[in-house]
ChimeraX commands (.cxc) that place a marker at each C-alpha (Angstrom):
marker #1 position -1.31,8.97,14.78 radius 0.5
marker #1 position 2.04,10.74,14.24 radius 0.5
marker #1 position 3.22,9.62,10.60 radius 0.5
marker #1 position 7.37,10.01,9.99 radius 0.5
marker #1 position 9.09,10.52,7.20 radius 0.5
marker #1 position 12.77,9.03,7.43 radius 0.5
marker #1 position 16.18,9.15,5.55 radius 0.5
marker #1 position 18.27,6.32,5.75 radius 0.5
marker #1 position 22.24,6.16,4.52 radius 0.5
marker #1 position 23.86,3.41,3.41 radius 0.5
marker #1 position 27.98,4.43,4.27 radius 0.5
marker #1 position 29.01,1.07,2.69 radius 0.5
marker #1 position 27.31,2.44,-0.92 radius 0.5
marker #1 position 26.76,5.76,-1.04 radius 0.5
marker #1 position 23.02,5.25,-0.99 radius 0.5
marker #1 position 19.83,6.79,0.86 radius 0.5
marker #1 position 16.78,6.06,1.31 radius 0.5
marker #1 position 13.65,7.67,1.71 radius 0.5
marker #1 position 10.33,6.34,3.43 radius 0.5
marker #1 position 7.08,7.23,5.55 radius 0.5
marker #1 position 5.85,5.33,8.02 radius 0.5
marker #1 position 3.93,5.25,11.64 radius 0.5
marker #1 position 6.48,3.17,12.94 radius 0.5
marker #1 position 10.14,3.51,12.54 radius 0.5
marker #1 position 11.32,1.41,15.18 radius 0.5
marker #1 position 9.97,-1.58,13.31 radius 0.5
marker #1 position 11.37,-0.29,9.81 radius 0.5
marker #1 position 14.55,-0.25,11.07 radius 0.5
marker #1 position 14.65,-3.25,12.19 radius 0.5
marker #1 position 13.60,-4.81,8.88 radius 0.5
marker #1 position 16.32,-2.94,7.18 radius 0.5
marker #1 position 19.18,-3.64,9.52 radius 0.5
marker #1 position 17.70,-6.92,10.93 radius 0.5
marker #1 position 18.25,-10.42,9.84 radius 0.5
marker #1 position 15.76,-10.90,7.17 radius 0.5
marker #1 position 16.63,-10.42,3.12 radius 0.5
marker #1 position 14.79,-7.90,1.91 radius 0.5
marker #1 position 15.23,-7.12,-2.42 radius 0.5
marker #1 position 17.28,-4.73,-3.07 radius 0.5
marker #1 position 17.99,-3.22,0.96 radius 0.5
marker #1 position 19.91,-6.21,2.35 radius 0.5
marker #1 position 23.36,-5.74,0.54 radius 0.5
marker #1 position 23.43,-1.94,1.63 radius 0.5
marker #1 position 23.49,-2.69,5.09 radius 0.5
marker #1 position 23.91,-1.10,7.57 radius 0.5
marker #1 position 20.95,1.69,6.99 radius 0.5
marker #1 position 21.66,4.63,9.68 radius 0.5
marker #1 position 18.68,7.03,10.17 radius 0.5
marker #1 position 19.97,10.58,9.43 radius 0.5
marker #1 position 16.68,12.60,8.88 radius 0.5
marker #1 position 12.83,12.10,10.55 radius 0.5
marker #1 position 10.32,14.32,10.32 radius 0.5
marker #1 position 7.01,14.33,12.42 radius 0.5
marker #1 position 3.32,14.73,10.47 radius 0.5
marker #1 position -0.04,14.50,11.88 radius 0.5
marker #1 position -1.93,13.70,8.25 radius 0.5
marker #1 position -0.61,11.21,6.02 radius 0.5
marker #1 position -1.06,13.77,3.23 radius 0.5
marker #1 position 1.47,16.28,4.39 radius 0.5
marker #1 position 3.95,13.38,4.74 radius 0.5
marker #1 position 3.15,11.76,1.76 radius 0.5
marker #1 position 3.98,15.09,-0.12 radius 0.5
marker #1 position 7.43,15.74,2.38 radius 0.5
marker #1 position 8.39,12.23,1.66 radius 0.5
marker #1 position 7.79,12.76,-2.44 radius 0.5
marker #1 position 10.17,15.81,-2.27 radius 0.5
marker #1 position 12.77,14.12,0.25 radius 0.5
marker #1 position 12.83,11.71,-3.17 radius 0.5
marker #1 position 12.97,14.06,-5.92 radius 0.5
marker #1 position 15.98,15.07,-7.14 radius 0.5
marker #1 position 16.32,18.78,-5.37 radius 0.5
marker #1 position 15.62,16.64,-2.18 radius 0.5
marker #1 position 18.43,14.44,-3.09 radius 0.5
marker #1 position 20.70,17.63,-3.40 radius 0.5
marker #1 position 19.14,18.98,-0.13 radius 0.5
marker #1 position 19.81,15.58,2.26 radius 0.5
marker #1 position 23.68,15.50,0.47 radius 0.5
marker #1 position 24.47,18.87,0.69 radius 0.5
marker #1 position 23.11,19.72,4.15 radius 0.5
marker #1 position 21.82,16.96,6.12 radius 0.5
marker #1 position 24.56,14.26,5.69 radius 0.5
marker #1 position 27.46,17.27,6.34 radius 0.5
marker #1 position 26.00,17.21,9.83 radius 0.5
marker #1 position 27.19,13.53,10.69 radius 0.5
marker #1 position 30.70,13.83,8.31 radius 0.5
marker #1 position 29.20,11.80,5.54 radius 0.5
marker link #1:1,2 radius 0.2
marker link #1:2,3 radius 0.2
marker link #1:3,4 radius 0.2
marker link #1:4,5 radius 0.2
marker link #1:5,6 radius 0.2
marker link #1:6,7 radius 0.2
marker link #1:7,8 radius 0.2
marker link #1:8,9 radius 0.2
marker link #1:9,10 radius 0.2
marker link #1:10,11 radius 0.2
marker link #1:11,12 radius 0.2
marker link #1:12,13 radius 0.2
marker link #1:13,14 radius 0.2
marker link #1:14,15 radius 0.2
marker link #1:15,16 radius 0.2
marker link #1:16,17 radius 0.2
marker link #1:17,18 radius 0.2
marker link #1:18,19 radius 0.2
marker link #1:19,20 radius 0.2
marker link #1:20,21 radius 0.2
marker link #1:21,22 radius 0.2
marker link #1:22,23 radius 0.2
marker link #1:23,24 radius 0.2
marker link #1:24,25 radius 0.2
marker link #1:25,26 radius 0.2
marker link #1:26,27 radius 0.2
marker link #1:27,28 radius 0.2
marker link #1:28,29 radius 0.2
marker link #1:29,30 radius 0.2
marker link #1:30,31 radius 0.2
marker link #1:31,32 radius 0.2
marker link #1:32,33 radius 0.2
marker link #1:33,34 radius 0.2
marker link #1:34,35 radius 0.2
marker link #1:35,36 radius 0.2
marker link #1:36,37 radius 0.2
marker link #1:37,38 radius 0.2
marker link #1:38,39 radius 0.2
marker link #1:39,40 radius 0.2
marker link #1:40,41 radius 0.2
marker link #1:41,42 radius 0.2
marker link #1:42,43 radius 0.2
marker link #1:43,44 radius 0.2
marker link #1:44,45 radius 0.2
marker link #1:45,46 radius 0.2
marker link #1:46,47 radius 0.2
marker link #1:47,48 radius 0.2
marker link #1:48,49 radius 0.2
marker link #1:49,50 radius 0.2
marker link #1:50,51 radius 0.2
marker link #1:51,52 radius 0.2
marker link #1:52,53 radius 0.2
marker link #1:53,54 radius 0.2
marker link #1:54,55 radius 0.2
marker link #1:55,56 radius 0.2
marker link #1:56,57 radius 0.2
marker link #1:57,58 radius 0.2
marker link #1:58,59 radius 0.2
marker link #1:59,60 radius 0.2
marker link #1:60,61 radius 0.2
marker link #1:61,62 radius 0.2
marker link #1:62,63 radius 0.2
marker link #1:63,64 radius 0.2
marker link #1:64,65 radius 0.2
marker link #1:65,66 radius 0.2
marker link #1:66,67 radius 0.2
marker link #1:67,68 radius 0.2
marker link #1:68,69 radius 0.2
marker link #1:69,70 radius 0.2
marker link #1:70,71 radius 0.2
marker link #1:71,72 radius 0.2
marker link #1:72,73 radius 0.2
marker link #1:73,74 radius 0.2
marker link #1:74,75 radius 0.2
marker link #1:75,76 radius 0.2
marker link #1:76,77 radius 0.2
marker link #1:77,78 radius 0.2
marker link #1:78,79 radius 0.2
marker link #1:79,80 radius 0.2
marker link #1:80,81 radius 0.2
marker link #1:81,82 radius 0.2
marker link #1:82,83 radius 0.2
marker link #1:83,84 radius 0.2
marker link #1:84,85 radius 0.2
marker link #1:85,86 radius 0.2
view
């Protein structure tokens, strides 16, 4: 089982965020779909910008912790969202 760890950007706030998961398909379709989800729902829409592949849950687990830590903050702003013109 390939686990992925995702960025999403919200362009309407300013926003990301960042999640792990085996299926992304179905996560972005909760986040952009129809359903009201706390705290996701008024940021819509949620473009993917970043994925990374795993095969262990613990290597994604710690990817996804520094994707959410404040130097990964600076790292997705300052060189990942460049690449689409955010």
């Amino acid at each position: 089982m390939l686990y992925k760890v995702y960025v999403l950007y919200s362009t309407s706030h300013n926003r990301l965020f960042t999640g792990m998961t085996t299926s992304l398909g179905e996560q972005m379709q909760l986040f952009n779909g129809d359903r009201e989800i706390e705290g996701m729902s008024e940021l819509k829409p949620w473009t993917l910008v970043h994925m990374e592949l795993f095969n262990n849950e613990a290597e994604a687990s710690m990817r996804e912790s520094f994707l959410k830590s404040p130097q990964g903050q600076g790292y997705v702003r300052s060189d990942i969202l460049s690449l689409f013109g955010f």
